[in-house]
LUMDREN-57347 format. One record per residue: y, x, z of N, C-alpha, C, O in turn. Coordinates in steps of 0.05 Angstrom, whole numbers, padded with zeros to 5 digits, always signed. Atoms other than C-alpha are relative to their C-alpha. Last residue first. Layout:
<pts>
YXZYXZYXZYXZ ...
</pts>
This chain:
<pts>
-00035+00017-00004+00245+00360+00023+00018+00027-00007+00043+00025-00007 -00021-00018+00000+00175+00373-00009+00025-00010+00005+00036-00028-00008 -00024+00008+00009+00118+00332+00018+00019+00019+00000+00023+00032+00021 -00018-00012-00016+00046+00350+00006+00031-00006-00008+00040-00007-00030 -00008+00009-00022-00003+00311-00025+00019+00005+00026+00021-00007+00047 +00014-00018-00032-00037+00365-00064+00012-00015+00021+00012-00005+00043 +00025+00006+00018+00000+00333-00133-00020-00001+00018-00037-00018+00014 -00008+00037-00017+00070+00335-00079-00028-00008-00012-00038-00026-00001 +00000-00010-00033+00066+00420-00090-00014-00040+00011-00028-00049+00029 +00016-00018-00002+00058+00416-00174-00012-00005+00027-00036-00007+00029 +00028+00005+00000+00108+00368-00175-00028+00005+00004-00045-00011+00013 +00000+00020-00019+00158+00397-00133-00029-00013-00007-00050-00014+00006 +00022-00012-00027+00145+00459-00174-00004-00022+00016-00026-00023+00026 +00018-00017+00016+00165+00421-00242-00013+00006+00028-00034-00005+00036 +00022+00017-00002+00216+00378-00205-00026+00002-00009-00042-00016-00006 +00019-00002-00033+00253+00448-00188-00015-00036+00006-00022-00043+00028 -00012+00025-00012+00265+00458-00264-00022-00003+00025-00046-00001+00029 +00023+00015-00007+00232+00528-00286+00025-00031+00016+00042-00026+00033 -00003+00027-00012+00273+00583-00312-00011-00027+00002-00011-00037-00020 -00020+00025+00026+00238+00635-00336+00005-00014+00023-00008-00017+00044 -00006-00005+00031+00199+00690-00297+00012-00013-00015+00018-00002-00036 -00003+00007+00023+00205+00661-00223+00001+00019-00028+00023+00029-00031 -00011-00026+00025+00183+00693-00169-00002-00013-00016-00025-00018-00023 +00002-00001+00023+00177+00626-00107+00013+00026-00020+00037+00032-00018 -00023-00024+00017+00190+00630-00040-00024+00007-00028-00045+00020-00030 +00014-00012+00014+00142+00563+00000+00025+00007-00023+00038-00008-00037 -00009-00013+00024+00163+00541+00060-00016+00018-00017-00033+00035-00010 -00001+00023+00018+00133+00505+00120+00014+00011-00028+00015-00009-00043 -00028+00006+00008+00152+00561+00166+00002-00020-00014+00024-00029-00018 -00010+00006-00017+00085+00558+00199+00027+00003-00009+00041-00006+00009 +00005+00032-00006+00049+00534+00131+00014-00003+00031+00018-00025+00040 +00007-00018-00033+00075+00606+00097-00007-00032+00010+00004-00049-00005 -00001+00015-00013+00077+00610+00021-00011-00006+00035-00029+00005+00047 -00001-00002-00026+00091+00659-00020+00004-00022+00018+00028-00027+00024 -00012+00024-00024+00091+00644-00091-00013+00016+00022-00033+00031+00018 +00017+00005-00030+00077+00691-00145+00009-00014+00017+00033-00017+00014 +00017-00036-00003+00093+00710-00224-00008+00003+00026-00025+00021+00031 +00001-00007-00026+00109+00627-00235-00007+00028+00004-00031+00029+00004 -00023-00010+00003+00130+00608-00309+00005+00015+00031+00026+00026+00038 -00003-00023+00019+00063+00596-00328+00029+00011+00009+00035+00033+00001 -00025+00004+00019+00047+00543-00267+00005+00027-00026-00006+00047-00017 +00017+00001+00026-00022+00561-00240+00020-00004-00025+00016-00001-00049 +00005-00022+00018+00011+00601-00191-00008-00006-00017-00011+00010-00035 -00025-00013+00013+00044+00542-00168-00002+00019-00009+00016+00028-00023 -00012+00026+00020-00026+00499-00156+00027+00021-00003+00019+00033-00024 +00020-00005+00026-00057+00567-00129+00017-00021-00020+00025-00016-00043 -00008-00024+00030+00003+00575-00079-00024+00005-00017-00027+00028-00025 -00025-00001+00026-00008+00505-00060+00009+00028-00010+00019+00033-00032 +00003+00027+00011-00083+00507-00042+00025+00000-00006+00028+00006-00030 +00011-00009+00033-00078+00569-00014-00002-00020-00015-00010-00010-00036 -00024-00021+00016-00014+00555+00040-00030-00003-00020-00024-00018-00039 -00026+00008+00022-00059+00495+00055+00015+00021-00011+00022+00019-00035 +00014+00008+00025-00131+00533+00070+00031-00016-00017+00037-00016-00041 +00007-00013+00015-00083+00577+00123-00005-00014-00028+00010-00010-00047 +00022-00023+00002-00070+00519+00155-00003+00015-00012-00006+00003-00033 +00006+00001-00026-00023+00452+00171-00014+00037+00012-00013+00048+00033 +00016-00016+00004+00018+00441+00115-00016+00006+00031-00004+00003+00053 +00029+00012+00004+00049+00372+00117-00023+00026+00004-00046+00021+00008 +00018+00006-00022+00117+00389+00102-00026-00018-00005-00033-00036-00021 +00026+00019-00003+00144+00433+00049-00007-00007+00026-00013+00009+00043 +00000+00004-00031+00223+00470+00046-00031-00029-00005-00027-00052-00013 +00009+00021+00008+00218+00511-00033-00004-00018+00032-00024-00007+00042 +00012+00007-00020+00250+00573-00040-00004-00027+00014+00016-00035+00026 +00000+00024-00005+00265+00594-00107-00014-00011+00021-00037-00020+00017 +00023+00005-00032+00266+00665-00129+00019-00026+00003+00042-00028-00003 -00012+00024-00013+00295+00688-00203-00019-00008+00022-00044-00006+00021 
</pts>
């Protein structure tokens, strides 16, 4: 399952790693891809995961998910 996620706020490199570490740290996450000039972050799901689960994760780091 993939889940693509629309974030603003990212500005840099150091942001894409900073939230694909917080959603890799999730258990139900197998990798995130995240890009700071598309503002999106494509999610591999292993289980089903409720999308206030990653939101949280992403918004914890100050970042806004729309």
């Amino acid at each position: 399952m993939e889940v693509t996620l629309k974030i603003e706020g990212m500005m840099c490199p150091h942001c894409e790693a900073a939230v694909k570490n917080a959603l890799e740290a999730l258990p139900t996450v197998e990798s995130a891809a995240v890009s700071h000039e598309k503002g999106t972050a494509v999610i591999r799901l292993s289980a089903d995961t409720p999308t206030e689960t990653l939101k949280a994760a992403v918004e914890a780091l100050d970042y806004k998910v729309v």
